[in-house]
ROLUM-501177 format. One record per atom (N, C-alpha, C): residue in one letter; x, z, y. Coordinates in steps of 0.001 Angstrom, whole numbers, plus 524288, in hexadecimal, padded with zeros to 5 digits. Layout:
AXZY;...
This chain:
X18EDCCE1A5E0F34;X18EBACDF2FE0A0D;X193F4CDC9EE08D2;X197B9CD9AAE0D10;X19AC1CD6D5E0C89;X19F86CDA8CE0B1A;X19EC1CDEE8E0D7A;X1A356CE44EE0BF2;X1A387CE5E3E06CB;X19DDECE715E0443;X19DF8CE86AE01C8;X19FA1CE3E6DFC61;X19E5ACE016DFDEF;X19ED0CDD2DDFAE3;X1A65CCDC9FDF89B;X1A7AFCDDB4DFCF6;X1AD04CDBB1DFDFF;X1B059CDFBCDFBE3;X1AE95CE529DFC96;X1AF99CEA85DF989;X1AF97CE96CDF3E5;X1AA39CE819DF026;X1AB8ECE688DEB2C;X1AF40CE327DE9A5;X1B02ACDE76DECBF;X1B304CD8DCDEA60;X1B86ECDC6DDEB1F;X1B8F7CE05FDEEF9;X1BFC2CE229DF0BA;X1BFA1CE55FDEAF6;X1BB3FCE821DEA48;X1BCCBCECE9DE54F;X1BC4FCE9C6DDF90;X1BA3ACE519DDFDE;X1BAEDCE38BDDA55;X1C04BCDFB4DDAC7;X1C30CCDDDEDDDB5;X1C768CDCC1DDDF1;X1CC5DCDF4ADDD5F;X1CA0ECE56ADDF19;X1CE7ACE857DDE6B;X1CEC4CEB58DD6E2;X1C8FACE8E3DD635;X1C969CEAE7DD0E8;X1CA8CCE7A0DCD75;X1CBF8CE217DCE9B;X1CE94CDC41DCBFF;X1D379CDE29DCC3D;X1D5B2CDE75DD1E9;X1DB6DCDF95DD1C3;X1DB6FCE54ADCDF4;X1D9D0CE8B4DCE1E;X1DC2DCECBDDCA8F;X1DA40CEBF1DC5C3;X1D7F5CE99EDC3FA;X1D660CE6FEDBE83;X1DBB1CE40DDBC77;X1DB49CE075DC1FD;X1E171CDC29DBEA9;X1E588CE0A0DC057;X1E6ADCE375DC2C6;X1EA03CE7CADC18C;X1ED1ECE9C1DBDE4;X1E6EECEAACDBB53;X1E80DCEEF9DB639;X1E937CEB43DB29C;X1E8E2CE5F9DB0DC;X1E9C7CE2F9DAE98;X1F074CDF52DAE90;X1F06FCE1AEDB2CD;X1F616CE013DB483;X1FB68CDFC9DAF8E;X1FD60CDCF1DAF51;X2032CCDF3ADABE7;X20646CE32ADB177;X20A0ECE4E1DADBC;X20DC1CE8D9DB223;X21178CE533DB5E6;X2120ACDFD7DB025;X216B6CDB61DB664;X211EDCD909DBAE4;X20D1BCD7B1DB9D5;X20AACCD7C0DBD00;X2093CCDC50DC3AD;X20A43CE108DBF7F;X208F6CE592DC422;X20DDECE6D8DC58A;X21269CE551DC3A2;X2186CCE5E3DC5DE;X21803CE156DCC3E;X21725CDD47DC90A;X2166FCD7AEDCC29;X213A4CD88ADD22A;X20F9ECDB56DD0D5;X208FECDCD3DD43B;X20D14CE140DD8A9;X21007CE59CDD654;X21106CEA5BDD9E8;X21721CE7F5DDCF2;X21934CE2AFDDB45;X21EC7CE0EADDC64;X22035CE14BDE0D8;X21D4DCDE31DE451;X21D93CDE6FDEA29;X21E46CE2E0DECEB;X21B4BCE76FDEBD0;X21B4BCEBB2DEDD2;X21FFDCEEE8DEB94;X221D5CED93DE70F;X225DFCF1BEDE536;X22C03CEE10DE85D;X22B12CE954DE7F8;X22F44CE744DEB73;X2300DCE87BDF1D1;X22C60CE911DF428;X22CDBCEBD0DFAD7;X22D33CEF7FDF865;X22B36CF392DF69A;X22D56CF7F4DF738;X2332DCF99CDF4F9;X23319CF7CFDF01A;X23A19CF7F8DEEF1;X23D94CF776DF25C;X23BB2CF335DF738;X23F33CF113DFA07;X24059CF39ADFC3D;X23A32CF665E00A0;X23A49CF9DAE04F9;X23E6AD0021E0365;X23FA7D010DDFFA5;X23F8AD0704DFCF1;X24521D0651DF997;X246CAD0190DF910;X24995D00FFDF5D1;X24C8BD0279DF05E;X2471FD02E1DECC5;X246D8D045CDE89C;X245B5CFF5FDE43E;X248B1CFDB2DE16B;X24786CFA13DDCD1;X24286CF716DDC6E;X241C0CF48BDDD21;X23B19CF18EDDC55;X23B28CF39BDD616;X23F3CCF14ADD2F1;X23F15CF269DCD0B;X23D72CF658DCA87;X240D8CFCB0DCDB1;X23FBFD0111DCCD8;X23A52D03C5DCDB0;X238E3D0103DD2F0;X23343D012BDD406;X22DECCFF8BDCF76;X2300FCFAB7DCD18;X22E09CF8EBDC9DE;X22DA3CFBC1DC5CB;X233F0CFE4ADC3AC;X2336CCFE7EDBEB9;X230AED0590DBE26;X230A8D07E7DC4FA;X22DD8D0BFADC44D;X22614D0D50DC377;X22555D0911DC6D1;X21F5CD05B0DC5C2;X21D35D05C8DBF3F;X22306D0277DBC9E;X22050D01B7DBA3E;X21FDBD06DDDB423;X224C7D093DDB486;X223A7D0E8ADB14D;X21F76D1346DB25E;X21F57D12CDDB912;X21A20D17E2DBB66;X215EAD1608DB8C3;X21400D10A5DBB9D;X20FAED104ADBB20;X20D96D0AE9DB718;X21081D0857DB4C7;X21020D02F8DB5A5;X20BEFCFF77DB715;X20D74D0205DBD5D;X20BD2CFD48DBF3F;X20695CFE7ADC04D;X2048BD024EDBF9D;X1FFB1D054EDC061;X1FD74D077FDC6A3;X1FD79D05A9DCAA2;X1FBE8D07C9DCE51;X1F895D0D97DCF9D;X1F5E0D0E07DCBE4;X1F18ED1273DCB06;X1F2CCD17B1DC6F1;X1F840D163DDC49C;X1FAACD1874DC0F7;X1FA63D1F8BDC390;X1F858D2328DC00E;X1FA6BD293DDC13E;X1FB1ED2BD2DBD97;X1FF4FD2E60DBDBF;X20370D3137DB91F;X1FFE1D356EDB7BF;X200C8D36B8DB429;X1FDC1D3D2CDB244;X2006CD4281DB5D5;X204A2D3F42DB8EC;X20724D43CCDBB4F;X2058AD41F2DC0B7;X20280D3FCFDC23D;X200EED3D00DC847;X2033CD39CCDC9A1;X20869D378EDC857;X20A12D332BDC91D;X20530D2E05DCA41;X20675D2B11DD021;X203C4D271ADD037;X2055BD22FFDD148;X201EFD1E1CDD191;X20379D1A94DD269;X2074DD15C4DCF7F;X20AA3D1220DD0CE;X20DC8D0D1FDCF05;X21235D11ADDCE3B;X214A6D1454DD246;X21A03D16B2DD17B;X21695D1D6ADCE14;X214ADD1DAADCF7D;X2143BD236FDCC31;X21520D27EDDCEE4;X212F5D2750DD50B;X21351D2A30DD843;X210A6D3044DD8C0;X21670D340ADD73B;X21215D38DADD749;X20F0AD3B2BDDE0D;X20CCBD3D5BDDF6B;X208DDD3E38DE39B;X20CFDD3F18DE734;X20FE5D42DDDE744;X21335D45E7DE931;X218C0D402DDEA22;X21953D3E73DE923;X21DDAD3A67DE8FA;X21A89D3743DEB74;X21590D3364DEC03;X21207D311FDEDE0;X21352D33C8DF447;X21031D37AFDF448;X210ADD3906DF944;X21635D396EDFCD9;X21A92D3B15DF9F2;X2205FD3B9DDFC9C;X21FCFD3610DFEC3;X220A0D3247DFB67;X220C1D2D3EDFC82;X21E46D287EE0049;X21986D2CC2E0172;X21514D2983E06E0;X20FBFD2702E0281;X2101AD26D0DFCAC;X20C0FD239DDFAB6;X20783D26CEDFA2A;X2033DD221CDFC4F;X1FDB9D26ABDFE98;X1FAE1D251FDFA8C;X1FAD2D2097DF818;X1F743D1DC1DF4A5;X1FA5DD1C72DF07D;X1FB35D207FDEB8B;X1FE89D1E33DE6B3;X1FE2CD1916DE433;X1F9F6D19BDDE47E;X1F680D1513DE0C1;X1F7FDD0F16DE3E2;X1FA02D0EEFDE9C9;X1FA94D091DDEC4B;X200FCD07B2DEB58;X1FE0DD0349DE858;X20611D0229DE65B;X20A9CD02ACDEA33;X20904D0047DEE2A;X20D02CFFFADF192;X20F80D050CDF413;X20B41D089CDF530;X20CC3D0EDFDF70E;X2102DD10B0DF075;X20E49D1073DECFF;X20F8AD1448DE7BD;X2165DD1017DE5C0;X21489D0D07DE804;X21C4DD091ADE5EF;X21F78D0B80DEA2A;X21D6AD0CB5DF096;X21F8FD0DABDF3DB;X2226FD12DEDF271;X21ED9D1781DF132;X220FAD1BAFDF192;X224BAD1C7FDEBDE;X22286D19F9DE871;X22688D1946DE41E;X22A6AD18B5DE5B9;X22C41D1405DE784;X23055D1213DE92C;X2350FD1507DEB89;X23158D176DDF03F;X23482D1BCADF4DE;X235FDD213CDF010;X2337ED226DDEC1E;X23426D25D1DEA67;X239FCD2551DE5EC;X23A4FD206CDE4C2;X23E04D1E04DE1CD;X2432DD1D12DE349;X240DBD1C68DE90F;X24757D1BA8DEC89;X24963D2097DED39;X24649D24D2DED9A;X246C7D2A57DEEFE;X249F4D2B85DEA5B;X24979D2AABDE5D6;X24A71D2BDBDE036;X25157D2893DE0C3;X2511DD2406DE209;X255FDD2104DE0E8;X25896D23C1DE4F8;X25749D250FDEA49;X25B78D276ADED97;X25EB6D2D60DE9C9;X259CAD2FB8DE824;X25AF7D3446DE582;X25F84D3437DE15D;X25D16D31B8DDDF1;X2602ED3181DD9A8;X2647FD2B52DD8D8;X26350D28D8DDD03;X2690FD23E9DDC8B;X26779D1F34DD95C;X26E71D1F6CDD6AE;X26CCCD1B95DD100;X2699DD1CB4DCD49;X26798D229BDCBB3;X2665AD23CADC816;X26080D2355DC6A4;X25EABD1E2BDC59F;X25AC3D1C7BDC4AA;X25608D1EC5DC044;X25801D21B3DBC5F;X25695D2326DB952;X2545ED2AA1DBA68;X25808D2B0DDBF8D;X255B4D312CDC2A6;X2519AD2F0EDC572;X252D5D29DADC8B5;X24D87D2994DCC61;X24881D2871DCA99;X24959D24B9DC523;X2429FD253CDC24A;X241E4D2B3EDBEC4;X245F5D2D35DBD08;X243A1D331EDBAD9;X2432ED3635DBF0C;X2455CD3589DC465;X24052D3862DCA1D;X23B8AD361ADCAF7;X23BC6D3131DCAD4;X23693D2F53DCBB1;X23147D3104DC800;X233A1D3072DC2B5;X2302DD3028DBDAD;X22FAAD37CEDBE93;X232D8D3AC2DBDE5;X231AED407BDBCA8;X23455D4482DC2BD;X2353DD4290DC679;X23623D43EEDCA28;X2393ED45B2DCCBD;X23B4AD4685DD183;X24219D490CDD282;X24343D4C1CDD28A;X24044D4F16DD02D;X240CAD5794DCE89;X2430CD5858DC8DB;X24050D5493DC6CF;X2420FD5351DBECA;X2477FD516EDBFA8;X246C3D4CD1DC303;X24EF4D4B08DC26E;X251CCD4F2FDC3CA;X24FE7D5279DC915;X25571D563EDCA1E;X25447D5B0CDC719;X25026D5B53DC365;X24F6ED613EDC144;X253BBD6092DBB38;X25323D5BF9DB9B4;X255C8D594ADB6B2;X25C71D5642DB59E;X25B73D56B2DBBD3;X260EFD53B2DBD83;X261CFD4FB6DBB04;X25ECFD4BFEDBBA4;X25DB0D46B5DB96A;X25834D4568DB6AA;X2570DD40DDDB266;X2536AD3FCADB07E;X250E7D45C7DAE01;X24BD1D44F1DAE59;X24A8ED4A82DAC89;X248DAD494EDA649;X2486DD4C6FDA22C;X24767D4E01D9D78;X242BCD4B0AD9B52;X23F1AD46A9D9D65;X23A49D4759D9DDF;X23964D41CDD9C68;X238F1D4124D9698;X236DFD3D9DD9337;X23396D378DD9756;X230BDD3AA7D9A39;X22D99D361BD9CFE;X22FBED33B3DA219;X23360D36EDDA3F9;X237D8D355BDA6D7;X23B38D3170DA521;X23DC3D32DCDA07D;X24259D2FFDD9E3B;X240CBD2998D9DF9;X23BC8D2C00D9A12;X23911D258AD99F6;X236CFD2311D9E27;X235B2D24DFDA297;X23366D221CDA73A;X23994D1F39DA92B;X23EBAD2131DAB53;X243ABD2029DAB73;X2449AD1A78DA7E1;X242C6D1B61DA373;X24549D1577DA0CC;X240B1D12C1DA0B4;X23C16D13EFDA1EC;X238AFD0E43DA27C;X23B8DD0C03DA7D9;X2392AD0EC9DAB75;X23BDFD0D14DB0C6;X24336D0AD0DB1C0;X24544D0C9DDAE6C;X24A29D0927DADC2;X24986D055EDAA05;X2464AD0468DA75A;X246B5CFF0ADA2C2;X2438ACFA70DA643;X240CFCFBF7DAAEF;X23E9FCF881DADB9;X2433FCF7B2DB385;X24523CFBC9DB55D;X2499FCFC29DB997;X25006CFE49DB883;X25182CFAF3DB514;X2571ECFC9FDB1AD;X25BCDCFCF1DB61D;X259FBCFAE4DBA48;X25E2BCFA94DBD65;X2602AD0111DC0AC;X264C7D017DDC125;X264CED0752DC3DB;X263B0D058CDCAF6;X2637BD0A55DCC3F;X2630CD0BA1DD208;X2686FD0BB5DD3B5;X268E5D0649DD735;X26E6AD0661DD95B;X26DA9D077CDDF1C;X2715BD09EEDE1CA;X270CAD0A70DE809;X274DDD068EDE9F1;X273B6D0392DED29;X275D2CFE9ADEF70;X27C3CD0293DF347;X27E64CFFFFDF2E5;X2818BD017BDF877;X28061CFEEEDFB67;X280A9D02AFE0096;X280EAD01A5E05AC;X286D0D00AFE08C7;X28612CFC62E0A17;X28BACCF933E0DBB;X28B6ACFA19E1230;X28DCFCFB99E145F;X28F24CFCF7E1B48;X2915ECF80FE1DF6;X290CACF651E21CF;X29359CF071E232B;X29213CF36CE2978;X298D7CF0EFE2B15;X29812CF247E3251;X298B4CEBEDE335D;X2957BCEB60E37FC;X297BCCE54AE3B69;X29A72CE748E3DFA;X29C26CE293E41D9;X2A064CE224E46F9;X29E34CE670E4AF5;X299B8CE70EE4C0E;X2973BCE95BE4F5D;X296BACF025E4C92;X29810CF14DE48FE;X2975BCF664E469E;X292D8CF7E7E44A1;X28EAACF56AE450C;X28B7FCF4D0E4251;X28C98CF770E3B16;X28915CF948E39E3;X289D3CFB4CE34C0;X28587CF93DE32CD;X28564CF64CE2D89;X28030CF4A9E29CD;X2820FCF6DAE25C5;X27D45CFA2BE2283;X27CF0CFCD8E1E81;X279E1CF82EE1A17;X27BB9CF56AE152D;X27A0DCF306E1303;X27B7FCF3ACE0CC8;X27691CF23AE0979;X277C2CF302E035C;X27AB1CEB40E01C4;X27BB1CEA57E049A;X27DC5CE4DBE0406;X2832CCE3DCE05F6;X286BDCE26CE0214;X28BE9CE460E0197;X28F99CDE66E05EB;X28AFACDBB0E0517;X28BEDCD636E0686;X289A8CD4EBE0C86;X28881CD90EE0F37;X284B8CD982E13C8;X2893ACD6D8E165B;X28955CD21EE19AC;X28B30CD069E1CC2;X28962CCF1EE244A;X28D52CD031E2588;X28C9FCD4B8E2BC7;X28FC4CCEDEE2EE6;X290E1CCBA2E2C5B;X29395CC7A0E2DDB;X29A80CC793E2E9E;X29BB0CC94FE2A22;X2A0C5CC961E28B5;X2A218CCF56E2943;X29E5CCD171E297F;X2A10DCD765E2A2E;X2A1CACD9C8E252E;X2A562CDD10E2444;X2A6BDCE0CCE203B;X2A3FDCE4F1E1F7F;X2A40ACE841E196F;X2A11ECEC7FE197C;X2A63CCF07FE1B43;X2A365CF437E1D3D;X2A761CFA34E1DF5;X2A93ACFC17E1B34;X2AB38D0051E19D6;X2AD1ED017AE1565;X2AAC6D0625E165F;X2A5F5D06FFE16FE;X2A34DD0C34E14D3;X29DE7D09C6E131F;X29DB3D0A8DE0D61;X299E5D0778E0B2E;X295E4D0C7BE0A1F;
């Protein structure tokens, strides 16, 4: 009796929380998914912002969100990209930001600074950019590109990496220009 009892109070709680859910504003469900888009930005090193500002054009902010083209989930994960990525459960924020994420860094290694190739791969895929040799032709593309930049205006910069030897020969590889080794100099192969 006490199980069962405990089964309803768990399932009508879970139907409060997805009640106040759906009721949510989007800075609320930005606020709600923050934590998780911050470790993972960190871990993956992809923009928390960009993360954000991809959240919030896929899906906004929709956990349960699926495209007419199968796209699922917060990022808009198609099945096939889901799976490359390790995500078993689209629908659990933390797996569907994860593989977003990894899929985004994949995109910035690809294409660099060019921020505006890595969301028209993301949004229409990396067969359209190189069939195209750049943004592809495709009305719902173009406009997915400037929502997601009117929320993430900033470009994709790649940090340099500083080489620093100590006394001991030691080599540290660092994006910090100011890395101090205790009076040691950088090399001159940056």
């Amino acid at each position: 009796m006490k199980a069962g009892f405990r089964a309803a109070a768990l399932t009508a709680g879970a139907v409060l929380c997805a009640g106040s859910l759906l009721s949510a504003s989007v800075g609320d469900l930005k606020r709600l998914y923050d934590p998780v888009v911050a470790r993972i930005s960190q871990k993956h090193a992809v923009p928390a912002a960009l993360i954000h500002a991809v959240i919030q054009a896929e899906s906004n902010y929709d956990r349960f969100a699926i495209s007419d083209k199968g796209a699922m989930g917060l990022m808009q994960l198609m099945p096939s990209t889901a799976a490359r990525y390790g995500v078993m459960n689209v629908f659990d924020p933390a797996q569907n930001i994860e593989g977003g994420a990894k899929y985004l860094k994949d995109l910035i290694r690809l294409y660099g600074r060019r921020t505006d190739y890595v969301l028209a791969a993301y949004n229409a895929g990396q067969e359209a950019v190189r069939r195209y040799d750049g943004i592809p032709p495709y009305q719902e593309t173009r406009d997915y590109i400037r929502r997601v930049q009117a929320a993430y205006p900033k470009p994709l910069v790649r940090k340099p990496i500083y080489k620093f030897v100590d006394a001991s020969g030691r080599t540290v590889l660092t994006d910090d220009p100011d890395y101090d080794l205790g009076k040691k100099t950088p090399s001159s192969g940056r």
